[in-house]
Residue, then its C-alpha position, 0 to 999 in steps of 0.5 A: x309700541x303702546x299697549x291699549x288696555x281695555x276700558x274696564x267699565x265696559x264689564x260691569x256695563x256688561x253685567x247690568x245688561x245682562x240682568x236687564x235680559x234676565x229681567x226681560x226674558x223671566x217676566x210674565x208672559x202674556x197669557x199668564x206663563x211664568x218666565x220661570x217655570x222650574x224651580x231648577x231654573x229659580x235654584x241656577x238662577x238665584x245661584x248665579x245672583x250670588x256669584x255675582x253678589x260675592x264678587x261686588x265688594x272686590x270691585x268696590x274696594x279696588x274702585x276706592x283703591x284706585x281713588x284714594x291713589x289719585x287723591x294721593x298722588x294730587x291727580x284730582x280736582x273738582x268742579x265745586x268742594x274739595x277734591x278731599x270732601x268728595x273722595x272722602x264721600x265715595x270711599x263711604x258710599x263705596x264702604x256702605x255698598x260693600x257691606x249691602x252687597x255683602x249682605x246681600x250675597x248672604x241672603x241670595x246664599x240662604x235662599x239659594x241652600x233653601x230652593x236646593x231641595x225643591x222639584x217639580x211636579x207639574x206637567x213638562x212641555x218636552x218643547x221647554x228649554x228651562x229644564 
């Protein structure tokens, strides 16, 4: 009996939806209404991003882990160059893409530490489901 795996990609096709429904859902409304309307919100949010952050450089090393096998093993071929210059050209971009995401998760961490002490102190709409 053959055991199907599931494709990865479909994850982080997933993940990028789901900051496409982010963006959309915290745009500006029309009338001048924040999407976000509570610091609380900004605070689980940016939170979220730097999860999100912190896990990237993983699954950058496991892809470049996973190329360099196949380079390995000869199970690469390429329409144009050299299977060698463009496995070696996505190891460096993966390698830059770690590091930027890296750094990354340490900025949205630092904002994430300063948004922690802020409240609100406007008026709430008891209908508003962003508390």
């Amino acid at each position: 009996m053959s055991t199907r795996r599931t494709d990865p990609v479909q994850h982080p096709h997933k993940a990028a939806e789901a900051v496409r429904a982010f963006n959309h859902a915290t745009r500006w409304a029309s009338g001048g209404h924040p999407g976000i309307a509570y610091p609380g919100t900004v605070y689980r949010a940016v939170g979220a991003f730097a999860t999100l952050a912190y896990r990237l450089p993983q699954a950058f090393d496991q892809i470049g882990t996973a190329l360099a096998d196949l380079h390995t093993a000869g199970h690469l071929t390429a329409d144009h160059g050299t299977p060698t210059e463009h496995a070696m050209a996505v190891s460096e971009a993966l390698r830059e893409a770690e590091q930027h995401a890296t750094a990354m998760a340490a900025a949205l961490e630092r904002a994430h530490n300063a948004s922690s002490p802020l409240g609100y102190s406007g008026p709430i709409d008891d209908t508003d489901d962003d508390l």
